[in-house]
SEKOL-967874 format. One line per field, with one value per residue (C-alpha): residue number from 0; residue in one letter; z, y, x. Coordinates in steps of 0.5 Angstrom, whole numbers, plus 500, padded with zeros to 3 digits. Last residue first. Layout:
BEGIN
i NUM, ...
aa a, ...
up Z, ...
north Y, ...
east X, ...
***
This chain:
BEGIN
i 347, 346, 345, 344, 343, 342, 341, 340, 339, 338, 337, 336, 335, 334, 333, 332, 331, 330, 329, 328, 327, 326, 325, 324, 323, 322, 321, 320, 319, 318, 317, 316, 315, 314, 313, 312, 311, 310, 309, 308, 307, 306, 305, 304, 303, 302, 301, 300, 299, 298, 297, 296, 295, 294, 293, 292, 291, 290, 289, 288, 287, 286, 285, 284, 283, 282, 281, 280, 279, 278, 277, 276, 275, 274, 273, 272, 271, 270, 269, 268, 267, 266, 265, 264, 263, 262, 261, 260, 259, 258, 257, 256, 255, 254, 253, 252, 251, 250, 249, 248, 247, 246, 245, 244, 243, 242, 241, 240, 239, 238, 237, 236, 235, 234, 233, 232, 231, 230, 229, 228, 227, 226, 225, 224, 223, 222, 221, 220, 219, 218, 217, 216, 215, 214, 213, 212, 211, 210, 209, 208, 207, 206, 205, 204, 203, 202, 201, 200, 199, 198, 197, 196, 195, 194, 193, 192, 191, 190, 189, 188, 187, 186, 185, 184, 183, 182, 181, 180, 179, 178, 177, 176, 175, 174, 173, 172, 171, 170, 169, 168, 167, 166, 165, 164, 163, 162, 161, 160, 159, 158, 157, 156, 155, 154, 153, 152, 151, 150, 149, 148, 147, 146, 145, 144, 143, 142, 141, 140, 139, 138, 137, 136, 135, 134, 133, 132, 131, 130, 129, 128, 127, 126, 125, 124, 123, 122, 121, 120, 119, 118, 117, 116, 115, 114, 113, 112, 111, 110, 109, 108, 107, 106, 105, 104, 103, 102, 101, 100, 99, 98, 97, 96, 95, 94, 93, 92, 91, 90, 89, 88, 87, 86, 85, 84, 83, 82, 81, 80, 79, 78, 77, 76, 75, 74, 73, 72, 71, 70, 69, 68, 67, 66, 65, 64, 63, 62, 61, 60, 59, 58, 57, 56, 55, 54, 53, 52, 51, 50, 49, 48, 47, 46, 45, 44, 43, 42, 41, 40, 39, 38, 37, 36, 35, 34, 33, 32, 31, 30, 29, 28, 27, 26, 25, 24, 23, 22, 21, 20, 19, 18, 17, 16, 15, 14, 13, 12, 11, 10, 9, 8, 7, 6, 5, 4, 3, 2, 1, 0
aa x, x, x, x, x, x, x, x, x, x, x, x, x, x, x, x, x, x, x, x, x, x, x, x, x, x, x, x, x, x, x, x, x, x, x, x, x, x, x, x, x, x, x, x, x, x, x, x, x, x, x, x, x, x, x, x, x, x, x, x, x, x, x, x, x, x, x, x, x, x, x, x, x, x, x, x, x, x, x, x, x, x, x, x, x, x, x, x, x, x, x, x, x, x, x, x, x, x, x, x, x, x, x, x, x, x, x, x, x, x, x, x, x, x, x, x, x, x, x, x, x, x, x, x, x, x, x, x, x, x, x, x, x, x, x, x, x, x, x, x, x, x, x, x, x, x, x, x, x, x, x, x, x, x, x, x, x, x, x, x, x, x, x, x, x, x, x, x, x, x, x, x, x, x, x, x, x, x, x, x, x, x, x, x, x, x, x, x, x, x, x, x, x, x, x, x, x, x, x, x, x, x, x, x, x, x, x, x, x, x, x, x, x, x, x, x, x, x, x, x, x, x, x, x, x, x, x, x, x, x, x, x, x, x, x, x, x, x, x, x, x, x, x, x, x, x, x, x, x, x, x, x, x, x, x, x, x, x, x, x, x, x, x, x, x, x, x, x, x, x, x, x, x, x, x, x, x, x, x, x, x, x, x, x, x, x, x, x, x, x, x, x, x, x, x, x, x, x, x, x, x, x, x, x, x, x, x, x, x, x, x, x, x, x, x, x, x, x, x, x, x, x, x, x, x, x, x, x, x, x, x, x, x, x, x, x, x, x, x, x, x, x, x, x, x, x, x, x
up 040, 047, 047, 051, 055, 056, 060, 059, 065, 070, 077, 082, 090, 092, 096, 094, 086, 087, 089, 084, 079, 081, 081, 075, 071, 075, 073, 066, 066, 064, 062, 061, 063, 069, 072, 071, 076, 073, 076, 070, 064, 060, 062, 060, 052, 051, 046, 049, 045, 043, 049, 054, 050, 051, 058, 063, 071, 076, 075, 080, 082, 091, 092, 087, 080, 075, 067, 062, 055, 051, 045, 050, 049, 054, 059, 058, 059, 065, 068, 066, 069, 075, 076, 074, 080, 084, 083, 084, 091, 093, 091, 095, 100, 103, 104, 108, 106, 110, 107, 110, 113, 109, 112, 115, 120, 126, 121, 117, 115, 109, 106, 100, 100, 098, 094, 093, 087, 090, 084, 086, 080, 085, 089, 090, 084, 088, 084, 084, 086, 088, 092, 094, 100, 099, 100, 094, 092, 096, 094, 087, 088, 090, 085, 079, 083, 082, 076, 073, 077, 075, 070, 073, 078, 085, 090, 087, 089, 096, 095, 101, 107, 112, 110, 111, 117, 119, 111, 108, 104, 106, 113, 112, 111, 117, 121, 119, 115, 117, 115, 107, 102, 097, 096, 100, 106, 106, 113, 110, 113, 111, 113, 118, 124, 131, 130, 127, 134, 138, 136, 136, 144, 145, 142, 146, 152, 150, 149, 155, 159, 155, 157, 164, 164, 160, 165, 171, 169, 169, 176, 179, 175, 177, 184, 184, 181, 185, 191, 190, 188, 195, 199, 197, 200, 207, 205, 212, 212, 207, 201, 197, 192, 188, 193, 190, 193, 188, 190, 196, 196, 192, 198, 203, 199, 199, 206, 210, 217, 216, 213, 209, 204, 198, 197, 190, 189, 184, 188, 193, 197, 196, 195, 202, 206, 203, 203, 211, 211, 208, 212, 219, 225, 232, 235, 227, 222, 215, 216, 211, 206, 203, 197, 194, 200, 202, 207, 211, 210, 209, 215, 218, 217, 218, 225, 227, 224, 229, 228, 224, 221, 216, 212, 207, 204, 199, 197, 197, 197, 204, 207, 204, 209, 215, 214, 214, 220, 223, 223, 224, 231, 233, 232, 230, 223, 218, 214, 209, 204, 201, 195, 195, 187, 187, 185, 191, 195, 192, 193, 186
north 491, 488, 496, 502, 507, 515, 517, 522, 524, 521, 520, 516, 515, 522, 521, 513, 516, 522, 518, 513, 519, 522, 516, 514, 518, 514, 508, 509, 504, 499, 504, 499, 493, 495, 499, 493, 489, 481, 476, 476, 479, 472, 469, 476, 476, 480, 486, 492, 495, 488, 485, 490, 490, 483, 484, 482, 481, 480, 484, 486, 493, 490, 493, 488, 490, 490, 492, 495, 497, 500, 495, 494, 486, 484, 487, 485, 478, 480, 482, 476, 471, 476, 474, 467, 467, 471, 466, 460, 463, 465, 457, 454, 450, 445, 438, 432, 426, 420, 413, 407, 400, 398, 393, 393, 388, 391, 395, 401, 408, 411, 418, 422, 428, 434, 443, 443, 448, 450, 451, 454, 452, 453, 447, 444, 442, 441, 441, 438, 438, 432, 429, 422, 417, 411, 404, 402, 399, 404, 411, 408, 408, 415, 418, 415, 417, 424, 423, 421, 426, 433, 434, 431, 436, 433, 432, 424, 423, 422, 417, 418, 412, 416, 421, 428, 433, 439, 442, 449, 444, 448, 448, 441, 440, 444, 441, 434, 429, 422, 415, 417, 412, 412, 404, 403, 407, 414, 420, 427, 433, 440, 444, 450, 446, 447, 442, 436, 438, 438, 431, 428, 432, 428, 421, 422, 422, 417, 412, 414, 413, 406, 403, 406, 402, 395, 396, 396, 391, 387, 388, 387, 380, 378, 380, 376, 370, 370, 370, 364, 361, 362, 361, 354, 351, 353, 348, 347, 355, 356, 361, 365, 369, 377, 380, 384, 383, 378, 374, 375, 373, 367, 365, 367, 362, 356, 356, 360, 356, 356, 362, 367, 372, 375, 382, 384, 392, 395, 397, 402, 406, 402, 396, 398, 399, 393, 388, 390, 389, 382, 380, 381, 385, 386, 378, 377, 372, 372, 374, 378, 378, 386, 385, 391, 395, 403, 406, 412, 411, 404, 402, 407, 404, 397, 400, 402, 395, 391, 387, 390, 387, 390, 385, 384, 378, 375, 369, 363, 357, 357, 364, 364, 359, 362, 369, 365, 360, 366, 370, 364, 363, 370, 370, 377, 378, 383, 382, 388, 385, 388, 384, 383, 383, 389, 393, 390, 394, 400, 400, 399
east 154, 150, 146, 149, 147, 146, 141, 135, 130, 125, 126, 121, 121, 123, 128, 131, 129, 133, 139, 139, 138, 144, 149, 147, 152, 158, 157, 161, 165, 159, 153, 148, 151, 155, 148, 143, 148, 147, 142, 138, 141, 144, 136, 133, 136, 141, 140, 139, 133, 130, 131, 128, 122, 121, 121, 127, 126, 130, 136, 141, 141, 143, 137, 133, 132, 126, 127, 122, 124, 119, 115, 110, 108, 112, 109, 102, 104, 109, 102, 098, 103, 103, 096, 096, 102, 097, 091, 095, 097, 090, 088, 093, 090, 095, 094, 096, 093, 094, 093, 090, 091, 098, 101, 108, 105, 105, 099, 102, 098, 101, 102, 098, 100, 097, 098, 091, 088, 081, 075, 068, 063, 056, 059, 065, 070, 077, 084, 090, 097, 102, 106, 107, 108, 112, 107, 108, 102, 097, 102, 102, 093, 094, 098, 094, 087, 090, 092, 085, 081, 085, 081, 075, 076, 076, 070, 068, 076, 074, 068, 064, 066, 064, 059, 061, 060, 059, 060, 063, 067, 073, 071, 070, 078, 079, 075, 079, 076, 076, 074, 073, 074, 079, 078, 086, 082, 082, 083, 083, 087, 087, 092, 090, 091, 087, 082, 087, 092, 087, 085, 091, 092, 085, 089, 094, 091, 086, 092, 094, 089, 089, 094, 094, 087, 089, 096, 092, 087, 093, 095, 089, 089, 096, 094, 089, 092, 098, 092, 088, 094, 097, 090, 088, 093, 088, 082, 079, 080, 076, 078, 073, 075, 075, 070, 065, 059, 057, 062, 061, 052, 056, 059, 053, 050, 055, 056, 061, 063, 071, 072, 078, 075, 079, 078, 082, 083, 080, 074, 078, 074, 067, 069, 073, 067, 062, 067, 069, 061, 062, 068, 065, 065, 065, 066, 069, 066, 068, 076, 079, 085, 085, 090, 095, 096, 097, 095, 092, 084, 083, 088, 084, 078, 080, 083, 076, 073, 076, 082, 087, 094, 098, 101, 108, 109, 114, 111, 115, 110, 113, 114, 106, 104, 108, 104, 097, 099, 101, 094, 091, 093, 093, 085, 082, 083, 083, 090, 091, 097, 103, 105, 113, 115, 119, 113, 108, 113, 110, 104, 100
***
């Protein structure tokens, strides 16, 4: 859009030839109170260069000039600026040429016998143009955004699933596909059939407070997919809302958490084997403080682990007398290791 047609003043390329009906056409619009800017040619040399250097919101035309006419100035500038509206001016045009125009592109036809036409003829126009400008901003943005969506849900790790208030599925993200080992699901596949059945019902039972309440909630559960292969999900379910504050869809966002599970299961079985052994067998951080406490430990010493967490190992087993461990704890920082015989005290 010009930037006069921006604070309400519609810049107007004008192509006539005849004085008179140039003013009659600017004193009109001064007194139906359009504010009017025109740039005023007369042969097609002088359309051209218009066209090509300036900038306008409506083009007005003449049907019928000595070396030119509208239906041709049509043509030129419906093939520069389409968007932009054309409104032909005559006092000789008949019905078929009229629609001939309009079909051309033109946006209306005024007689110049019927001059009042002209004011409304053009508000209407400029008010159409700058609709569809809008609709079209509008929806480029909406495209800009959701492209950047798009790149976002194809570049992202976590899993992403779309669902209607059934659990249907609308969307699934690549990376959730990926997981599936699949291309494409169906849309409106039951997402709660790929859940282990053990985990099913309460997984359902989240989703469907999410659905009532409209609050997001977490939860854990697992997948079942082909050939038995299990992955343990950290998720939450998230709504979608209409203007109206409807609930429309929810959102799961999820996290694949298999490995860590394995691991914490590994560790748990490790901590397993050692509380069995009957030696005493101690963890501390670089500070000396105690972070893990087997059973063994226990029995010889006496506390339990939760009373020697967090506590520096070498002031409960040697209380004031730190100082012999201080060899020890110099070879194991150069070499790794140390083995040899301490003198230590038990909880009594």
């Amino acid at each position: 859009m010009a930037k006069s047609a921006e604070k309400n003043q519609v810049r107007i390329l004008y192509l006539e030839d005849s004085p008179a009906d140039r003013e009659l056409v600017e004193e009109l619009m001064r007194s139906e109170g359009l504010a009017s800017e025109f740039i005023m040619v007369e042969t097609r040399a002088e359309f051209q260069h218009a066209l090509d250097d300036e900038k306008f919101d409506l083009i007005l035309s003449d049907y019928s000039l000595p070396s030119f006419d509208g239906l041709s100035a049509l043509k030129m500038s419906r093939d520069r600026f389409p968007e932009i509206p054309f409104i032909l001016l005559s006092g000789v045009m008949g019905e078929e040429r009229a629609i001939e125009s309009l079909k051309g592109g033109a946006t209306d036809y005024v007689l110049k016998q019927r001059i009042e036409r002209l004011v409304p003829s053009v508000r209407r126009a400029v008010h159409e143009m700058l609709e569809r400008r809008r609709r079209r901003e509008a929806e480029q943005r909406l495209q800009a955004s959701e492209e950047q969506l798009r790149q976002i849900t194809d570049n992202v790790s976590d899993l992403i699933v779309q669902l209607d208030k059934g659990g249907g599925r609308q969307y699934t993200s690549p990376s959730y596909l990926r997981l599936l080992d699949e291309s494409v699901v169906e849309p409106g596949s039951d997402f709660f059939a790929e859940v282990h059945p053990d985990d099913r019902m309460e997984a359902r039972a989240v989703f469907d407070e999410t659905v009532r309440t409209g609050v997001g909630c977490r939860c854990e559960f697992r997948l079942k997919l082909g050939q038995g292969e299990t992955h343990h999900l950290e998720a939450q379910f998230n709504v979608v809302c209409n203007g109206n504050g409807s609930v429309t869809s929810i959102i799961l966002l999820a996290r694949d958490i298999t490995e860590r599970r394995h691991s914490e299961e590994q560790l748990h079985a490790q901590a397993a084997l050692l509380d069995k052994a009957r030696d005493a067998i101690t963890v501390c951080d670089m500070n000396d403080e105690i972070v893990y406490w087997n059973k063994g430990a226990e029995v010889i010493y006496g506390w339990k682990a939760s009373e020697a967490a967090g506590r520096n190992i070498h002031e409960l087993l040697h209380g004031k007398d730190q100082a012999v461990t201080e060899d020890p704890r110099q070879v194991v920082r150069i070499n790794g290791e140390w083995q040899g015989n301490l003198r230590q005290q038990t909880r009594d």
